[in-house]
N, C-alpha and C positions, 0 to 999 in steps of 0.2 A: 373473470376471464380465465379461460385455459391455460395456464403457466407455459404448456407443453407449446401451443398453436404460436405462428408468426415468430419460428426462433427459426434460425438461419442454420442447416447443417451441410456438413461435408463428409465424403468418405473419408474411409481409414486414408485412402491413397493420398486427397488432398492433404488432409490435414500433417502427412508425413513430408509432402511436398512441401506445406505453406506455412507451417507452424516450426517445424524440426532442422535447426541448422548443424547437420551433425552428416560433413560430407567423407566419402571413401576417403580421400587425399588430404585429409588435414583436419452596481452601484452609482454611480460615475464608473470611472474603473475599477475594472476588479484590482483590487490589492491582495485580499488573501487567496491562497492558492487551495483548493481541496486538499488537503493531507488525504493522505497515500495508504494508510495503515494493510495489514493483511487482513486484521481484525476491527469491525466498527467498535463505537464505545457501546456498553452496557446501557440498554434500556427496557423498560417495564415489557418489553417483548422477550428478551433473552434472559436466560436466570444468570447472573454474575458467578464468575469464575472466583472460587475462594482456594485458600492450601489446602482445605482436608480436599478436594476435587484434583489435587495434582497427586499421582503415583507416588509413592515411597520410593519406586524405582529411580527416581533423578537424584542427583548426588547434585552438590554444588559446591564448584570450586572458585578461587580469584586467582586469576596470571599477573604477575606485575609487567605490567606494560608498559613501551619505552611513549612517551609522550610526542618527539617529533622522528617519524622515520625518515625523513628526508634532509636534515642537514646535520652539520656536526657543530654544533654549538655548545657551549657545555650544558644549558638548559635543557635541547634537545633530549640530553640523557635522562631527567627528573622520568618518573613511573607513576604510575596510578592504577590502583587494583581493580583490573576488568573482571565481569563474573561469566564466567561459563558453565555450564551444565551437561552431566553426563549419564546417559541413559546406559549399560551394557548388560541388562537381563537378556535379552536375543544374541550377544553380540557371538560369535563361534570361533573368536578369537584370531591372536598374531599368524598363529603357527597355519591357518587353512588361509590367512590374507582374506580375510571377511573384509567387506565393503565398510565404509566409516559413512553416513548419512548426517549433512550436517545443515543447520539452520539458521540462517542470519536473521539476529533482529534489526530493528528499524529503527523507526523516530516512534520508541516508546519503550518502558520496561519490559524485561524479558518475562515475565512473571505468566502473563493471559497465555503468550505463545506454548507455554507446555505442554497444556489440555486443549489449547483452542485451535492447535494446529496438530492438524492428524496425518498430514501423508507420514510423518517419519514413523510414527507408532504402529499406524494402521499397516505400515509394510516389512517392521523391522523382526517380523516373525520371518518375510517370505525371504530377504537377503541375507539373516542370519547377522543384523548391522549392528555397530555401535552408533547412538546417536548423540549428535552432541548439538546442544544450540549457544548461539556466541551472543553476547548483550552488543549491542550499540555504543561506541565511546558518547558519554554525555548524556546515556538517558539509565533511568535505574537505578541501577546501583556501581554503574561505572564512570563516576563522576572522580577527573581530575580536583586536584586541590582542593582534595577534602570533602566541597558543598558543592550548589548549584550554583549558587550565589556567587563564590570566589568562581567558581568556572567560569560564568557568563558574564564577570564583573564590566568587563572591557574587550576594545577590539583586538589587541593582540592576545590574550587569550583564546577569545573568540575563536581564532585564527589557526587552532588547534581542528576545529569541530567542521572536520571536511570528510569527504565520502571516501578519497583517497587514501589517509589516514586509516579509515574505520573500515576498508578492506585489505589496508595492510595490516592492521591491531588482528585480523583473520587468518591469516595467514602466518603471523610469529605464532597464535595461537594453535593452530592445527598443527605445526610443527613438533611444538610442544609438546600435543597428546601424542603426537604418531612415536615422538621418542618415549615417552612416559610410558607408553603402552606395550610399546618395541613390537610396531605395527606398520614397520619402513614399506612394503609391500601390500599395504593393506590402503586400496583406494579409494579415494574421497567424491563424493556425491554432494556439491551446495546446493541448498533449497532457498528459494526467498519468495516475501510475496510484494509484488506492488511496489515500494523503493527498495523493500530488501530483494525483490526480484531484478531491478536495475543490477543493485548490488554483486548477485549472484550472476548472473550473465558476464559485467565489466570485472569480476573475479575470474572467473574463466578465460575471459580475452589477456589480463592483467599477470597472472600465476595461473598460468597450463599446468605445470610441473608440480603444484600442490593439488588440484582439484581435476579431478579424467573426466566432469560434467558439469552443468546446471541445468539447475529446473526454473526458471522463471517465469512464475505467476503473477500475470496482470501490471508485468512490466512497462510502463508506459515511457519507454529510451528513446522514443522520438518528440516527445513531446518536448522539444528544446530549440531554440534557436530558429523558429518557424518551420520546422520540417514536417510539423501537422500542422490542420488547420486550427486556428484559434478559438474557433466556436464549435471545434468539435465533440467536447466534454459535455458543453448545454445543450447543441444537438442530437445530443443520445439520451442526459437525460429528458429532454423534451418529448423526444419518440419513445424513452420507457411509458410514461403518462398518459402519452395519447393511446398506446395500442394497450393500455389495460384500462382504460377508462378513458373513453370521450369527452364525457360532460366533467368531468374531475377535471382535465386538461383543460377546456373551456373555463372554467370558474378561476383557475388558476391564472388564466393568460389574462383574463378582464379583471381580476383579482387586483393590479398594482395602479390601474388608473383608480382605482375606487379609493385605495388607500389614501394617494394623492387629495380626491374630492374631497375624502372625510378632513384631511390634514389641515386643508384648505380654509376650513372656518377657522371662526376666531377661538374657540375652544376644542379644537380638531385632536393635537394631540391627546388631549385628558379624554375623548370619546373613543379613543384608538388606546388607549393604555388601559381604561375600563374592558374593551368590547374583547383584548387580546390578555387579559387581569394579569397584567406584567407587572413585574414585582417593583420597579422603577418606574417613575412618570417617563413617558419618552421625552427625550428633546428634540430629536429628529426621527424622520420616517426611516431614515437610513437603518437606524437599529432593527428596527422591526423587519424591514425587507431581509436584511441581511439573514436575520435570524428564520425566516420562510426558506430562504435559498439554502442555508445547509441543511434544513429539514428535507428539503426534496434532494438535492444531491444525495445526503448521507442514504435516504431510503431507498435512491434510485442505485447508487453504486454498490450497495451491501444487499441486495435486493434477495435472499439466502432462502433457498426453502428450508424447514417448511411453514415459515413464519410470512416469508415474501412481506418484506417492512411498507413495500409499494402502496399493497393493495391494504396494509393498514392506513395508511395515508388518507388514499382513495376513497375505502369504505366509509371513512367518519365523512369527507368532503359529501360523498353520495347519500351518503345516510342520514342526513342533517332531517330533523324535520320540514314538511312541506311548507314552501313561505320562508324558509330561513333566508336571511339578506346572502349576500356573496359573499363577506367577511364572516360571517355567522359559519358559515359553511366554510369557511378554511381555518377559521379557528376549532371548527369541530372534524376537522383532519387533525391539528396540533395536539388537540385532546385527546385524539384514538393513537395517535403516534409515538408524545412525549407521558402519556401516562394524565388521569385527573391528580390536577396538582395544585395549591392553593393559590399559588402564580407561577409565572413564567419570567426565566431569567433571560433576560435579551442578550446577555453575553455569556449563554450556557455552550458556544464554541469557541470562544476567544476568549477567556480566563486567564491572563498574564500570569497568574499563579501558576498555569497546568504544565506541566513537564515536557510534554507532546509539543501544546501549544508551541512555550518558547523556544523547542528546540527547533522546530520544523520552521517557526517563524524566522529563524537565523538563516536556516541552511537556505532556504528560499530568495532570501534577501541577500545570500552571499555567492553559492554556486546553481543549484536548485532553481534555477527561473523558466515557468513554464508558462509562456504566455496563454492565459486562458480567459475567452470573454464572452460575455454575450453578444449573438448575432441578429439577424433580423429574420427574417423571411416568417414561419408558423413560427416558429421560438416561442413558449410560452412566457420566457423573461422576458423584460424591456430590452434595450439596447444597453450593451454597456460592453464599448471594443474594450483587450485592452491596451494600456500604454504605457508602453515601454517608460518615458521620461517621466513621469505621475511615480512609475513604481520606484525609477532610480531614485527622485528626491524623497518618496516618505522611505524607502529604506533608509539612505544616508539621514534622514532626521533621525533615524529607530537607533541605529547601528554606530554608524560614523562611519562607513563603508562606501565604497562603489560596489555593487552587484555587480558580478563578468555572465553575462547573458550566452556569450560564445565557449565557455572554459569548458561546459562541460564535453561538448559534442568537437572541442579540438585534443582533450585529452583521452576519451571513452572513442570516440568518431560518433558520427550520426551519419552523415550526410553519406548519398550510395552505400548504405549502410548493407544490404543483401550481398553486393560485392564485394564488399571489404569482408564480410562473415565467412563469404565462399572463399574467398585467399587466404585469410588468416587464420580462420575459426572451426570448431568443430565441435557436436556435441554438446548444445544448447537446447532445449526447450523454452521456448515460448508459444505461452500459454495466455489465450485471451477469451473472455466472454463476450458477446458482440451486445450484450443489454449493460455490460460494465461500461459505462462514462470512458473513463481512463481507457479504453481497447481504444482511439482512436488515437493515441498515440502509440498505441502498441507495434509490435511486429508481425505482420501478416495477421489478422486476426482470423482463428477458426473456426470457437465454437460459441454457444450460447452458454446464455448465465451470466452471472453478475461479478464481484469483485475478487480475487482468490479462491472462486468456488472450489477448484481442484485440489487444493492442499487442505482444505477443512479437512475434519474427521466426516469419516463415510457414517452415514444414517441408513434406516430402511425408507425412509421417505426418498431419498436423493432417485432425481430422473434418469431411466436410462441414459440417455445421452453422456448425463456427467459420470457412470458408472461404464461406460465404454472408455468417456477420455480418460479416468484414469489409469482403467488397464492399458491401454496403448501408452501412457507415459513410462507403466512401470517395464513394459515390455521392449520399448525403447533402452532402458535405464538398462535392462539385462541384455540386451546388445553390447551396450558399451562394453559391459563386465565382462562377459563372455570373450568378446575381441581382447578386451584386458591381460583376462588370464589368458589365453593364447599366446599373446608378445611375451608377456612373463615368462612360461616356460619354454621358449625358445630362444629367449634371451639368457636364461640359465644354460639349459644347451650347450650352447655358445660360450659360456663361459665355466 
């Protein structure tokens, strides 16, 4: 199918209207939550991101970071070396107050984000920028006391690893360089994509006075406290499936009673861990579903040209030889997706080892709760609402915690969130794909494509469409600057 056909566009005008808040005057249930990444993980479609693939240009430095900014305790004061990175081959320095472009990472090491995210590269010729990107406290290499291990030992530790924290850790940070640099006048641009786009939006609402913008890509800041709908994530991916492939979507949707049939015998699982050659006998179907569903979410959210992971999915489901069973045909989606493999790990997304994994599984189980589930109607999943009281008690078994389901959207806001933007706010981009999952919790959603599209690096493949939204963001961005420098030198003026 046509990548291009059945995507949803707007004018320039809309999408300055609906996307840009930057005004003149100011299973059973689902338990795991999709992670958020700007970046999916590496698979036999994308070649891996190594260091000789990252510039010489990045410098890398550690800030000692103060552990709790928000009370005075003496513990509070303990530090932990956060790593940041500093790009300034473009930058045109202090003295002309060149713009500083800066990039939050997320719930994962800073490492992929260098090469894998290109707005700051691909534009730090045309703002003449320094860039810099900030690690995440608790993933990477900016892990408190020492390990991961003593990090995540316990809940008061724990209790360290909130969003709060990791955009204030941002902000003593950018302080830092602007003194380091002696770059007092030299204004800041946050970037983020997906939670770091959360990030970067609740940065700008949080410290106006450190950051003149944000770009937030495929920020999903409503997705809290019901102010999206709950099936809205497997309703989009559902409609990616359907409108690139019919019969894929069919085989899909009739796909999980069959598992069940298979299950059903007396030797069901060992027919279902043979027919899917997973690396473990299963004990439950659970495993197995589970492991189908981040395969379509992941392909359907990251969905990038010009690889489109969709229609790898699709291709293998549709291309199965004629006669293959219905399983047959979705495991030969798995096999054009995950790569031929001698088996299949059924907890190749949930790895208590992985770093992402446990760190995302905190934040989710502590402030992070995005009620997300399956609905009914075409839905190609089963039903599965979700709920609320299921999630509090397997957190508190995970954790020792209560989850606050309401913290984030009373401390960030949610709710009439367009009017509280318009009284408070200015100078926000949000940025949504409407085939991204996650856009249904976004903000105003305006254009097509999938999860972060805009901040990748530009390709010659990349579709008009996403080569128009980027120029409009950067063009946006040099508004900002332009009005910038204008108060600047009238405020010198003046004084």
């Amino acid at each position: 199918m046509n990548k291009a056909m059945g995507f949803l566009r707007h004018s320039f005008h809309q999408l300055l209207l609906f996307s840009l808040i930057s005004f003149s005057c100011v299973s059973g249930t689902q338990f795991s939550i999709p992670r958020l990444g700007a970046l999916r993980r590496t698979t036999r479609t994308e070649p891996k991101i190594t260091s000789t693939s990252v510039s010489k240009d990045f410098k890398t430095f550690f800030y000692s970071q103060t552990l709790d900014h928000f009370n005075y305790r003496p513990e509070s004061y303990t530090t932990f070396p956060q790593r940041y990175v500093v790009n300034s081959k473009y930058w045109s320095g202090a003295n002309s107050s060149a713009p500083i472009l800066v990039f939050f990472g997320a719930e994962e090491a800073l490492d992929n984000d260098l090469s894998g995210i290109g707005f700051l590269t691909d534009n730090a010729p045309r703002f003449k920028a320094l860039l810099v990107y900030i690690e995440h406290r608790f993933y990477g290499k900016s892990i408190p006391f020492g390990s991961r291990e003593a990090a995540l030992r316990n809940a008061s530790i724990r209790g360290y690893f909130t969003s709060a924290q990791a955009i204030a850790d941002y902000a003593a940070i950018l302080l830092h360089i602007k003194k380091a640099f002696s770059s007092k006048n030299s204004p800041v641009i946050v970037i983020g994509g997906s939670y770091g786009g959360m990030l970067a939006a609740w940065f700008r609402l949080k410290y106006p006075h450190v950051a003149l913008g944000a770009l937030a890509s495929s920020a999903p800041i409503l997705y809290f406290d019901d102010l999206a709908p709950q099936v809205g994530y497997y309703a989009i991916v559902t409609k990616d499936f359907k409108e690139t492939s019919e019969g894929c979507y069919e085989t899909i949707r009739e796909s999980w009673d069959e598992i069940d049939k298979v299950a059903s015998k007396s030797n069901g699982l060992s027919i279902l861990s043979m027919k899917f050659k997973t690396c473990k006998k299963l004990k439950r179907t659970f495993d197995l579903k589970d492991y189908l569903d981040s395969i379509y979410s992941e392909a359907a959210q990251y969905d990038h040209p010009p690889t489109y992971p969709l229609s790898i999915v699709c291709g293998g489901i549709d291309g199965a030889p004629k006669g293959t069973d219905i399983l047959g045909r979705i495991f030969a989606g798995v096999v054009a997706y995950m790569g031929n493999k001698s088996c299949y790990d059924m907890n190749e997304y949930n790895h208590p080892t992985d770093e992402t994994y446990m760190g995302w599984r905190w934040q989710t189980c502590s402030e992070m709760v995005m009620p997300i589930g399956h609905g009914n109607n075409d839905s190609m999943f089963p039903p599965a609402p979700f709920n609320l009281n299921k999630f509090i008690r397997k957190c508190k078994s995970l954790f020792g915690v209560q989850p606050q389901p309401h913290w984030v959207t009373t401390y960030y806001g949610g709710h009439d969130l367009k009017l509280i933007l318009h009284r408070f706010a200015s100078n926000i981009i949000f940025s949504n794909g409407l085939r991204d999952p996650y856009s249904s919790g976004g903000v105003l959603e305006n254009i097509s494509g999938s999860h972060c599209l805009d901040i990748l690096p530009e390709k010659k493949s990349d579709p008009q469409w996403l080569v128009k939204q980027r120029k409009t963001e950067v063009q946006i961005i040099e508004g900002w600057l332009a009005k910038y420098y204008t108060d600047l030198l009238e405020f010198r003026d003046r004084t």
